[in-house]
C-alpha positions as CSV (number, residue, x, y, z in Angstrom):
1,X,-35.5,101.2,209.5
2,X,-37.3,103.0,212.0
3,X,-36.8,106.6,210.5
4,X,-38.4,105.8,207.5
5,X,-41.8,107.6,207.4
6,X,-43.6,104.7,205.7
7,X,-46.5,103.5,208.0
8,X,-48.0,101.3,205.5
9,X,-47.4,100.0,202.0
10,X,-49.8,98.7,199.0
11,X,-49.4,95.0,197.8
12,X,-49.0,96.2,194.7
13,X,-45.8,98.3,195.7
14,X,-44.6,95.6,197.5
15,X,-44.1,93.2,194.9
16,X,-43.0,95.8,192.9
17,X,-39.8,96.7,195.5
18,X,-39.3,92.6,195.9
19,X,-39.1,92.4,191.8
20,X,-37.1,95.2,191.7
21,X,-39.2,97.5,189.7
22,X,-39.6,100.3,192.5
23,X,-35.9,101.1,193.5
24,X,-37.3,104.1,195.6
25,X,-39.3,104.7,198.4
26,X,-41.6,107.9,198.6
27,X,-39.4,109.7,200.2
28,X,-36.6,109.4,198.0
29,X,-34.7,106.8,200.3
30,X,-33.2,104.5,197.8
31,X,-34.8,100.0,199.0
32,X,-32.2,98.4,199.9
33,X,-34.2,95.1,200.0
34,X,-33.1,91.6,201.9
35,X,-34.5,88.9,202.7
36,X,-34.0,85.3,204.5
37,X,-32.2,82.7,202.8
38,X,-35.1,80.0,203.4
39,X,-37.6,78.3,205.5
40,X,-41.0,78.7,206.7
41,X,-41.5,82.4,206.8
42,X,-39.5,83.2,203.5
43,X,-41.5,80.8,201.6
44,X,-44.5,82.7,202.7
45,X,-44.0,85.5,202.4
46,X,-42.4,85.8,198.8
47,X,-45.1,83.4,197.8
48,X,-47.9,85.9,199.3
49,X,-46.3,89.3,198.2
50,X,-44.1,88.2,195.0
51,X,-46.1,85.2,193.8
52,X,-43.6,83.2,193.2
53,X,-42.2,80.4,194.8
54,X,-38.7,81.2,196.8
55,X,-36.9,78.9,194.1
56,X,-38.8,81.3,191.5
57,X,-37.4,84.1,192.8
58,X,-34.3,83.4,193.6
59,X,-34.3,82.5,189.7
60,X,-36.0,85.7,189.3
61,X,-33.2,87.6,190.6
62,X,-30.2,85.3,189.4
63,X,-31.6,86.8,185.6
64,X,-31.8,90.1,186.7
65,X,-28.3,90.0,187.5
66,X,-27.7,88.3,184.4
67,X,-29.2,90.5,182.5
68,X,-27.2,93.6,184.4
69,X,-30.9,94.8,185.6
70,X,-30.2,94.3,189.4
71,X,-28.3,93.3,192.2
72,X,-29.5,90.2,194.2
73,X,-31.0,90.8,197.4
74,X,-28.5,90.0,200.6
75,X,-30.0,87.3,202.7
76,X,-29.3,85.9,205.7
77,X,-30.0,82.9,207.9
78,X,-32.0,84.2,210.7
79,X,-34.5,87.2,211.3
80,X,-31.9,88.6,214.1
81,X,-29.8,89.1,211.7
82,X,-32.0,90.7,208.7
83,X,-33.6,92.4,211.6
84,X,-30.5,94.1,212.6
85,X,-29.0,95.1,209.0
86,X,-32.7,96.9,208.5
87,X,-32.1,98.5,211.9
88,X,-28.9,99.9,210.5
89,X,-29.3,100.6,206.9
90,X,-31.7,103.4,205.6
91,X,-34.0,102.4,203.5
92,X,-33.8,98.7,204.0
93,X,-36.9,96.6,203.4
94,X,-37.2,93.0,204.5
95,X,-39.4,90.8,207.0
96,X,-40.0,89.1,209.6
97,X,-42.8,85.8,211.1
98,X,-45.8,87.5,212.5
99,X,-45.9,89.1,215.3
100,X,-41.7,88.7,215.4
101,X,-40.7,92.9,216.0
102,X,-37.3,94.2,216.7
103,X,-35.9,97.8,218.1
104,X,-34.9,100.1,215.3
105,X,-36.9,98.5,212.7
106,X,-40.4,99.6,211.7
107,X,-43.8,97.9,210.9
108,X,-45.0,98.5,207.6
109,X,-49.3,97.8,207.6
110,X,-49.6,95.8,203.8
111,X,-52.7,97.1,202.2
């Protein structure tokens, strides 16, 4: 969301808040993560930031439900429509293809 403060955000952090294992931003906003359901840019990017594969960690999070530790990620079919729940939600976290920007969401620089 575009009132978050975050400019930028470490790899490490990152995986961290896709896992699950940061449930708070730096300002005390609780992540609210989400993410695309598949294709190109999903596979990419949880492959580059989570190192896993998408069916990894979709298994990854089916366990943490399991296992009472989290709450799976909503997802959605295109980046409109992620786009638009992180415009709306504070402290939303998800992502987009390269270069894909929409209003009321903001650009995190990965370190």
């Amino acid at each position: 969301k575009q009132d978050n403060p975050t400019e930028s955000i470490s790899k490490k952090n990152l995986k961290k808040m896709l896992l699950g294992k940061a449930k708070k931003w730096d300002n005390g906003d609780k992540v609210v993560l989400v993410t695309l359901k598949a294709g190109n840019t999903h596979e990419k990017f949880i492959k580059a930031f989570a190192g896993k594969t998408a069916k990894q960690f979709t298994n990854y999070w089916r366990k943490m439900v399991f296992s009472g530790k989290g709450k799976m990620p909503k997802s959605f079919e295109s980046e409109e429509d992620l786009a638009a729940f992180v415009a709306e939600n504070k402290g939303a976290l998800g992502y987009t293809a390269e270069g894909v920007v929409f209003d009321g969401t903001r650009v995190l620089v990965i370190k």
